[in-house]
ZAKOLTOR-595342 format. One record per atom (N, C-alpha, C): x, y, z; residue in one letter. Coordinates in steps of 0.001 Angstrom, whole numbers, plus 500000, padded with zeros to 6 digits. Layout:
XYZA;...
***
This chain:
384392220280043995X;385782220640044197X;386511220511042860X;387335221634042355X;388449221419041599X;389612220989041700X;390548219893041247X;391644219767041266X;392854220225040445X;394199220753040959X;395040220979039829X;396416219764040079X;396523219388039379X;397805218626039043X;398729219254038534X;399734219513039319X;401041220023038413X;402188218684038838X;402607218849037003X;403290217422037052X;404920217971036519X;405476217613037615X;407178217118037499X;407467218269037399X;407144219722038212X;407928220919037494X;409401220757037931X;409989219994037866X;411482219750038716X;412741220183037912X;413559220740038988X;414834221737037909X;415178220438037306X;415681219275037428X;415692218298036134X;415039218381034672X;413771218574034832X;413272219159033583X;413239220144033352X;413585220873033837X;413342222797033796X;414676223091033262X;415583222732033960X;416956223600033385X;418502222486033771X;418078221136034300X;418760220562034365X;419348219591033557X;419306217759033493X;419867217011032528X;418916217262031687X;417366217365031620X;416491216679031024X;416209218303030378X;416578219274030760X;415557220833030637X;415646221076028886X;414755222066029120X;414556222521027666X;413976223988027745X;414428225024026563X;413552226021026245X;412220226278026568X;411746224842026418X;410082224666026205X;409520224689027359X;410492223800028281X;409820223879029720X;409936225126030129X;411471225742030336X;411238227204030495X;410036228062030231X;409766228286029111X;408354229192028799X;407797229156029151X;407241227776030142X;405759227484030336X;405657228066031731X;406549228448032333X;406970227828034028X;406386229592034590X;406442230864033512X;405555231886033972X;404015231657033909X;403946230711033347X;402006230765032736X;401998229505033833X;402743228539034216X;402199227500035262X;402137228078036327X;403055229105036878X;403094230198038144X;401614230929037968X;401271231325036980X;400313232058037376X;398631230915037655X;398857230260036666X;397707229058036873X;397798228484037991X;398934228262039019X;398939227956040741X;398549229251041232X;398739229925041216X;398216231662041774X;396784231809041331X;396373231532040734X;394909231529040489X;393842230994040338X;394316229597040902X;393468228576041047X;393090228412042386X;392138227974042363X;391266228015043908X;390408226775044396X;391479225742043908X;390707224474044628X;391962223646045066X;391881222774044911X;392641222000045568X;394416221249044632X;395410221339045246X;396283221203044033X;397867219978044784X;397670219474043693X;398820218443043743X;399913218363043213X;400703218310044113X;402195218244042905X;402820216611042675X;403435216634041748X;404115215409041455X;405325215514041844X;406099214285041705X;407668214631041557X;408758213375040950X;408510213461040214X;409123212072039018X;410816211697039981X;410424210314040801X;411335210046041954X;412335208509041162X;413830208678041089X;414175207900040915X;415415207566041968X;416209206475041916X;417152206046042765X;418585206003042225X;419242205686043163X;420629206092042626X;421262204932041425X;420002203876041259X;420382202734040178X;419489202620038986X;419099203922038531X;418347204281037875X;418946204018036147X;420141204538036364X;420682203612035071X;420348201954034584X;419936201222035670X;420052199747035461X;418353199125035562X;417285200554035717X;416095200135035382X;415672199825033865X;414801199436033945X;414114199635032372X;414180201111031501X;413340201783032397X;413601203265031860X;414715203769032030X;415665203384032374X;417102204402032254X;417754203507031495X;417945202317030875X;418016201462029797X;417621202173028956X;416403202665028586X;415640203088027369X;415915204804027445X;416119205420028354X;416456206892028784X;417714206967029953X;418871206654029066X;419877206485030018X;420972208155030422X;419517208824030857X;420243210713031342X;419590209875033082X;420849210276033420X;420144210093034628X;419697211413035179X;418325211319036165X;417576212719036677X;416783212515037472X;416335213208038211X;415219213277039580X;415456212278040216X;417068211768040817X;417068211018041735X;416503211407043070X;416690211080043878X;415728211408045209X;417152212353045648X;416364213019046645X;417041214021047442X;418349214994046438X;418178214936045384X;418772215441044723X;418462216968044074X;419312217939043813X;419265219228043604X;417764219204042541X;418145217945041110X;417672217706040460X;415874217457040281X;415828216611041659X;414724215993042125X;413999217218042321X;414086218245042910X;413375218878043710X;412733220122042763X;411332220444043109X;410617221286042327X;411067222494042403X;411404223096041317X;411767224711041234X;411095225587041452X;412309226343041838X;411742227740042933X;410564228459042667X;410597228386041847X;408897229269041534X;407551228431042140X;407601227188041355X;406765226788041921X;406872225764043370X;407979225546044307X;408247225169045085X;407522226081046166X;406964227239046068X;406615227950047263X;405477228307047312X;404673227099046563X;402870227089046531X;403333225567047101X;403494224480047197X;403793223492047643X;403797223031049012X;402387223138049730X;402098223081051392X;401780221681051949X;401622220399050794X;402187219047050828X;403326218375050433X;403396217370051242X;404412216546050178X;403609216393049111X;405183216212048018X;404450215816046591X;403919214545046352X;402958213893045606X;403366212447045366X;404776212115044020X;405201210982045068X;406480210730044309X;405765210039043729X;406586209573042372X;406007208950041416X;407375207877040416X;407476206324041163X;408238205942040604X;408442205452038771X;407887205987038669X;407427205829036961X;406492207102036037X;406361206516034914X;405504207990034165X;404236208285034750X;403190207769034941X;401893207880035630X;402411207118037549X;400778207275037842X;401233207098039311X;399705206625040050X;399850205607040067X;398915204699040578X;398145205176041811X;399509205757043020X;398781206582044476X;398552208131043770X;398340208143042585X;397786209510042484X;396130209085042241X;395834208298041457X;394789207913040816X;393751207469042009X;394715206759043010X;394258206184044252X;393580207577045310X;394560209048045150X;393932209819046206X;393193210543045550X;393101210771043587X;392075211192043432X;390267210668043769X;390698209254043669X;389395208543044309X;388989208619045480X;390082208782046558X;389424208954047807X;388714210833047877X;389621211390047373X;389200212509047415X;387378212710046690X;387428212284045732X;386330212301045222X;385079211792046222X;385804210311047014X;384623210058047724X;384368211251049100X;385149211948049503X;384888213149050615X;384147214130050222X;384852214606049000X;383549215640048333X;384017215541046647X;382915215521046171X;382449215739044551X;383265216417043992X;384457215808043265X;385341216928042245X;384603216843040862X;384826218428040563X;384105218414039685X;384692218513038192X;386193218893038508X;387204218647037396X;388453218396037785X;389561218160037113X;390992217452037534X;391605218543036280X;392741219074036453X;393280219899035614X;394470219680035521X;395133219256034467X;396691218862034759X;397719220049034202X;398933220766034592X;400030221102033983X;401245220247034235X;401957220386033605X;403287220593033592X;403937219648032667X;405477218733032724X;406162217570032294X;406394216989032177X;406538215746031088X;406596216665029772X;405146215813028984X;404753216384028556X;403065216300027849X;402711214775027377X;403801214760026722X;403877213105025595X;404434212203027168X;404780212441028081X;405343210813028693X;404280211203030287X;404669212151030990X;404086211703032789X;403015212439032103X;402766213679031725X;401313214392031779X;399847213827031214X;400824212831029656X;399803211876028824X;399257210775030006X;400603210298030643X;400172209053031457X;399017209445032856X;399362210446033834X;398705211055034816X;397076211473034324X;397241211802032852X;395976212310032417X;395108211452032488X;395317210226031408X;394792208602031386X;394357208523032707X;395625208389033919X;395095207268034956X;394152208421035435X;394121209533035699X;393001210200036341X;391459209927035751X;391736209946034355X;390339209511033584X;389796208466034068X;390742207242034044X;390479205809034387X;389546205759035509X;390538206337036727X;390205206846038111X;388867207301038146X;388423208479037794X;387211209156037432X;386627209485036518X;386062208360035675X;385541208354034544X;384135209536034098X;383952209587035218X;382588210570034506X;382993212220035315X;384381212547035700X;384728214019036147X;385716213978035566X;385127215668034722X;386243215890032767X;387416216290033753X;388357215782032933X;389759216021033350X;389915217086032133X;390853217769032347X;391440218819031403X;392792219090031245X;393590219398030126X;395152219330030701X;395594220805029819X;395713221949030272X;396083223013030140X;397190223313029525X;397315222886027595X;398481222912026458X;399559223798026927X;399089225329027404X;399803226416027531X;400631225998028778X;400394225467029793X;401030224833030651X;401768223493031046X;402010223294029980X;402933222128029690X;403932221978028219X;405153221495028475X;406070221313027919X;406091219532027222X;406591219483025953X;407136218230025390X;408226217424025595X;408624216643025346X;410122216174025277X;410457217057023681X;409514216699022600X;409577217776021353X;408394218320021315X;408467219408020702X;407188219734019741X;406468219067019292X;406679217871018664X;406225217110017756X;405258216392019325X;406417215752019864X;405156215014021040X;404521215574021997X;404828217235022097X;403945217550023041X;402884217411021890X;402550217813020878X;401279218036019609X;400429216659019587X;401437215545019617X;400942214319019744X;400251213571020521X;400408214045021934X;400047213831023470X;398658214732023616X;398669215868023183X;397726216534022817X;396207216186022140X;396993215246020709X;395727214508020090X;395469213455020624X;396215212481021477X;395880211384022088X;394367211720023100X;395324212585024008X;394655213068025346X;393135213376024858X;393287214331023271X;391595214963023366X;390744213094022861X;391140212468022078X;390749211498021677X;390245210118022924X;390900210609024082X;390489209945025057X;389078210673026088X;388805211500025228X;387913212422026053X;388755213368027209X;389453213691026915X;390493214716028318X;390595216150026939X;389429216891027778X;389611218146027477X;391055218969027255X;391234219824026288X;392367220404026091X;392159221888025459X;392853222786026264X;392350224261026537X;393928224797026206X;393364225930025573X;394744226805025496X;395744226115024144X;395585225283023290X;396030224788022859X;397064225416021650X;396824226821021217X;397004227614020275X;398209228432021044X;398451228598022412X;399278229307022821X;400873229066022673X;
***
């Protein structure tokens, strides 16, 4: 079995507090990589609360975004209508019950790769990538450059060299 991970496509990062150009671009080439993938696929959804200012991370990133039930929170329209689960919420950059159902999944049937897109490369996609590795150390994870966005340039490029240096394949990288 193949897996796809698409991480945080949420109008927060797309075009809201957090959005950027960058995410924009990607969001036709992540549409088509959900349209043409044919195994099994997960969405994320970077979940915070209405006291999100007074966490650690909104201390250190004080935009507030993807509160729950919020316009913000919720995955954009494009890719909101491949989305036939709930997402896993994810109270932080990586996500522990993701790592957790890639393992169970693995024990039902044999995945044979984990594929990540989406936002933003350097903070949830670097972190999701890791814990999936962790998770399933000997099934190559891959994280699809062309389908994911940075906070900059500079750290999507950076997240990039981390990721290949951890053994997490990286495809498309030139696009």
């Amino acid at each position: 079995m193949d897996i796809l991970i698409v991480v945080d496509m949420q109008n927060d990062f797309v075009t809201g507090a957090l959005g950027s150009d960058d995410a924009r671009a990607i969001v036709p080439r992540a549409v088509r990589k959900i349209q043409s993938f044919s195994g099994e696929i997960i969405f994320t959804r970077d979940t915070h609360g209405d006291n999100y200012l007074e966490t650690l991370e909104g201390k250190k990133l004080p935009v507030k975004h993807c509160i729950a039930h919020t316009k913000g929170w919720e995955l954009i329209p494009e890719i909101q209508k491949f989305c036939h689960k709930e997402p896993v919420d994810k109270p932080a950059f990586g996500s522990f019950l993701l790592g957790e159902t890639l393992r169970k999944l693995n024990e039902q049937e044999r995945i044979r790769t984990v594929t990540l897109i989406g936002l933003c490369t350097d903070i949830c996609v670097i972190s999701n990538a890791v814990i999936a590795k962790a998770s399933l150390p000997d099934v190559e994870i891959i994280v699809d450059a062309a389908c994911c966005a940075g906070s900059t340039k500079e750290g999507h490029q950076c997240a990039l060299e981390a990721m290949s240096r951890c053994q997490i394949r990286i495809e498309n990288q030139q696009l």
